[in-house]
C-alpha positions as CSV (number, residue, x, y, z in Angstrom):
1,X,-86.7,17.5,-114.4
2,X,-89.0,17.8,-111.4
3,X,-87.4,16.2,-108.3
4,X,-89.9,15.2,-106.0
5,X,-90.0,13.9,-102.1
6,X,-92.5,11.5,-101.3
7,X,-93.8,11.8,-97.4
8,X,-96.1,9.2,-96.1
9,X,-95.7,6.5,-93.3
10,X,-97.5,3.7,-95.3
11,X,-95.4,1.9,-97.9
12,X,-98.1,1.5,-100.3
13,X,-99.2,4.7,-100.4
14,X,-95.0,5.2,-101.3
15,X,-95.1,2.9,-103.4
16,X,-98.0,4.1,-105.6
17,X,-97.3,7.5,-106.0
18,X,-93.7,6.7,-106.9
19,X,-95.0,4.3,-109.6
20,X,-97.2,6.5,-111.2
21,X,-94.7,9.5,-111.1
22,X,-91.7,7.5,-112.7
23,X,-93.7,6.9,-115.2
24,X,-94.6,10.8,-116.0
25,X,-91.8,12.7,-118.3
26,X,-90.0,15.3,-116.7
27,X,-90.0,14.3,-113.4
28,X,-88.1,12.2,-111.0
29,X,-88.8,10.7,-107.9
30,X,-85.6,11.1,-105.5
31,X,-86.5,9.9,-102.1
32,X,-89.3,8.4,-99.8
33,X,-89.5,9.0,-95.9
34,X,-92.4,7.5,-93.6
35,X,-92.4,10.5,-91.6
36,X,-91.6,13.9,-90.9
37,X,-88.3,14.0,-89.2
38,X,-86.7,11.8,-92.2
39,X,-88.3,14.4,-94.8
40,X,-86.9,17.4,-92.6
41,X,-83.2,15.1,-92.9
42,X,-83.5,14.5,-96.3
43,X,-84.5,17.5,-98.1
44,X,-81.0,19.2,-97.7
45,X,-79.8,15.9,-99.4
46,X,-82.1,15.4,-101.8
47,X,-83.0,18.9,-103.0
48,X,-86.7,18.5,-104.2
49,X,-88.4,20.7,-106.0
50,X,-91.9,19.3,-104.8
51,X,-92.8,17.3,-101.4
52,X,-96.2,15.2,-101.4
53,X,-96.5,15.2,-97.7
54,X,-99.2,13.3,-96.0
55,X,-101.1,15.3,-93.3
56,X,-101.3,12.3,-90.6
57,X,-98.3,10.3,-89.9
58,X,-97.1,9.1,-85.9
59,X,-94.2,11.3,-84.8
60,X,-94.5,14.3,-86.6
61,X,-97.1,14.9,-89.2
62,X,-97.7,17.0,-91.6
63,X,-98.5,20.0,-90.4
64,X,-95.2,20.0,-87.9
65,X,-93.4,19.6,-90.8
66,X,-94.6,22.4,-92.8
67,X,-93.8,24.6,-89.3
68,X,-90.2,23.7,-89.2
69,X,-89.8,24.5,-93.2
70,X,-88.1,27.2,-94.3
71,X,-87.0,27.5,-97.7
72,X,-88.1,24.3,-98.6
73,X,-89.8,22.4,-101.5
74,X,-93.2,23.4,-103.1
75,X,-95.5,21.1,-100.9
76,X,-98.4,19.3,-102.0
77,X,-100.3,17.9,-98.7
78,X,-102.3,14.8,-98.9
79,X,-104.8,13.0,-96.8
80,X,-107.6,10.7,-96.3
81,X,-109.6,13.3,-95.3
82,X,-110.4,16.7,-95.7
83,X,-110.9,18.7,-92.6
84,X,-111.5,22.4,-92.5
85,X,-109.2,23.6,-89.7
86,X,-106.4,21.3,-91.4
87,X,-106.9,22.7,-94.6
88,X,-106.6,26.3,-93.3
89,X,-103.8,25.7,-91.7
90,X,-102.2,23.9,-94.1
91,X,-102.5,26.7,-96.8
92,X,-101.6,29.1,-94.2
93,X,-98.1,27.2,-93.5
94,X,-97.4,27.0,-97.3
95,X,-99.1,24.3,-98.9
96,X,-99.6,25.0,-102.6
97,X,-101.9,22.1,-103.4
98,X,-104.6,19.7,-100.7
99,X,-105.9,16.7,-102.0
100,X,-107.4,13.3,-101.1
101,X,-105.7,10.5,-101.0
102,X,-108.2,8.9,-103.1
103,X,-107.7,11.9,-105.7
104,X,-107.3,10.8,-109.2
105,X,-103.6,9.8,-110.9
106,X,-103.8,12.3,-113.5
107,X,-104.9,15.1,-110.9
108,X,-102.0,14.1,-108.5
109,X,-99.4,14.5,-111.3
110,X,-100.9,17.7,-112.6
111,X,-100.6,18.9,-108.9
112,X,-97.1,18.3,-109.2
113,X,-96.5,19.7,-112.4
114,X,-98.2,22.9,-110.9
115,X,-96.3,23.1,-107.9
116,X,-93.0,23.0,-109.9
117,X,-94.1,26.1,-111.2
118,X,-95.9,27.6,-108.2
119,X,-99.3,27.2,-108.9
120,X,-102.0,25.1,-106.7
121,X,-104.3,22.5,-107.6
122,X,-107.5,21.8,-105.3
123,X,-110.4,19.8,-105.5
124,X,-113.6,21.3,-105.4
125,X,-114.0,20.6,-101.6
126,X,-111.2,22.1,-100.3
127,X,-111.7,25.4,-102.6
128,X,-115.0,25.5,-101.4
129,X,-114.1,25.1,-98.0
130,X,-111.2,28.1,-98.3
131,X,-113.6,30.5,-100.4
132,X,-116.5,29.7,-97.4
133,X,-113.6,31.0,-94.8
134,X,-112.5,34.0,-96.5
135,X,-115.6,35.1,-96.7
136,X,-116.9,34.3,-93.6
137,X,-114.2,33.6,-91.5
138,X,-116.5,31.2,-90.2
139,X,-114.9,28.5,-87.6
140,X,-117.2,25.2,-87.8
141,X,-118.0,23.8,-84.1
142,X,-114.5,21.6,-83.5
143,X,-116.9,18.1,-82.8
144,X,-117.7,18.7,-86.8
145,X,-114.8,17.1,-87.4
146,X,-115.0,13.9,-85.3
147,X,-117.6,11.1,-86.4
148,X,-120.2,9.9,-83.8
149,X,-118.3,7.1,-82.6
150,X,-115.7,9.2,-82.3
151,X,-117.7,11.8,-80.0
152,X,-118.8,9.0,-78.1
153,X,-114.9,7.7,-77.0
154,X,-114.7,11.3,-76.2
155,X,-117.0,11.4,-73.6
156,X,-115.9,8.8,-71.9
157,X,-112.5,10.2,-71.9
158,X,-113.9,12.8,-70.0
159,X,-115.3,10.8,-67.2
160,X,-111.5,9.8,-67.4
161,X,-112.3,6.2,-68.4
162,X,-109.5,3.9,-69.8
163,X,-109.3,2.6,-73.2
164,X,-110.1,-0.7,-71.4
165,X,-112.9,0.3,-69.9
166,X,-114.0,2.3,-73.0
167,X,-114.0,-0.7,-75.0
168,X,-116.3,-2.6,-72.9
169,X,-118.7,-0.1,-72.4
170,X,-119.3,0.7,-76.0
171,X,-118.4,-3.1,-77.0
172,X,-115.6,-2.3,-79.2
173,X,-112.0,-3.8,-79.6
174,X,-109.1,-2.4,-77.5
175,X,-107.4,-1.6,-80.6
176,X,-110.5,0.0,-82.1
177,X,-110.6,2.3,-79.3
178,X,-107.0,3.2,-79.5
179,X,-107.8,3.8,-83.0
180,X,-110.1,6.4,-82.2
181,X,-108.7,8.2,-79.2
182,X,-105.4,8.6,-81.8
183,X,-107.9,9.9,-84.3
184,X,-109.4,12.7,-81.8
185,X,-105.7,13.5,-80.9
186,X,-105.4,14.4,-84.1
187,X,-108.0,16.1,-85.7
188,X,-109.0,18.1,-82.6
189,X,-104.6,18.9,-82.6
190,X,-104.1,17.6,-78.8
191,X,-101.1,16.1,-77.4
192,X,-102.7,13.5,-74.7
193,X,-105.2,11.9,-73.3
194,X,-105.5,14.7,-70.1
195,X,-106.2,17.4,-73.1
196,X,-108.5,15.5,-74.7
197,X,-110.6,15.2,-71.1
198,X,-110.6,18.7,-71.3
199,X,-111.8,19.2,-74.5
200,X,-114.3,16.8,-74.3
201,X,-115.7,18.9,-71.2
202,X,-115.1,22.1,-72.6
203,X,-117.3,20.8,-75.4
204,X,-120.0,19.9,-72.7
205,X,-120.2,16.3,-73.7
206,X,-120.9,15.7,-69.8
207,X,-121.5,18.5,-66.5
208,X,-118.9,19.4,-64.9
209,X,-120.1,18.2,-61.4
210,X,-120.3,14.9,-63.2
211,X,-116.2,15.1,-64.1
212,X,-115.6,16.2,-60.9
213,X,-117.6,13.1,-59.2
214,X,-115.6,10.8,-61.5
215,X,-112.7,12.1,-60.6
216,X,-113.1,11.5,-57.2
217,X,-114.3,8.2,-57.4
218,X,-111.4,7.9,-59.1
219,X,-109.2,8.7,-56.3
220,X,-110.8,6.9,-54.1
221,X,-110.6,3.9,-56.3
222,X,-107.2,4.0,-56.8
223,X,-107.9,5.7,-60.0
224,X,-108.0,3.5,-63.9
């Protein structure tokens, strides 16, 4: 019997996966967590053979979790998204198997089968991306990975603008633009919004006389 973890902070993601995997012979489903400090808890517990860990989560994600594992599960990373520098990483920490979260039933439960055994399943994008690496050891330029909107909120966090006044420059929700500065966080692999400033510049999205005139109209303002 294959015991298997399921990692992921949205219930119906949980719910789904544990559906279609109770339903499989030969393997049992033995716990859910909604993020990686439960999984960390619950795996000397539990004892699963495999983990399906999902890459983003609040609090610790994926990838912490993978850090902080020792002898540990066969893990199976998911997520919404592929990204290169997450997929490298990933594989480098330990992760047998990367898929999408809109990867097939029958692929996911092969996945597990194959991680009970040690091997790795991976779609065609993420080999692709890992044989491109190896060979090259190419590093993609790190605003590949955000979308346009995404580049944009940037920017503005590096004239140090808040999320307020993001939002009504570029006309978009308050929510929306927390949305997106989370996102960057993320797949750029920063802690704050003071890093993010600094990436954004260090990416040249504006001059650096520019940052240094907003920030002192920001002082003199009172600051955002």
């Amino acid at each position: 019997m294959i015991r298997v973890l399921i990692v992921d902070d949205h219930e119906v993601v949980r719910q789904g996966l544990r559906f279609v995997l109770s339903h499989e012979e030969g393997i049992e489903v033995v716990g859910e967590c909604a993020d990686g400090a439960q999984a960390l808890a619950a795996i000397p517990e539990l004892r699963p053979d495999v983990m399906l860990l999902d890459m983003v989560m609040p609090g610790m994600d994926g990838l912490a979790v993978l850090r902080k594992l020792a002898d540990g599960p066969a893990v199976i990373v998911l997520a919404s998204f592929v990204e290169d520098e997450r997929v490298i990483e990933a594989v480098r920490l330990g992760a047998l198997s990367y898929l999408s979260k809109t990867t097939a039933v029958d692929r996911v439960v092969e996945a597990v089968r194959a991680a009970a055994e040690g091997g790795s399943v991976l779609e065609a994008g993420t080999a692709a991306l890992l044989i491109d690496r190896v060979r090259h050891g190419r590093r993609r330029n790190p605003l590949d990975l955000l979308t346009p909107r995404e580049i944009q909120v940037l920017g503005e966090l590096a004239r140090g603008r808040s999320n307020a006044e993001i939002a009504q420059l570029l006309k978009l929700g308050r929510e929306t633009v927390k949305t997106h500065v989370s996102s960057i966080l993320g797949k750029a692999g920063l802690t704050d919004r003071t890093q993010a400033a600094i990436f954004g510049l260090q990416q040249g999205l504006i001059r650096l006389d520019e940052a240094l005139d907003q920030g002192m109209d920001g002082e003199s303002s009172g600051g955002a």
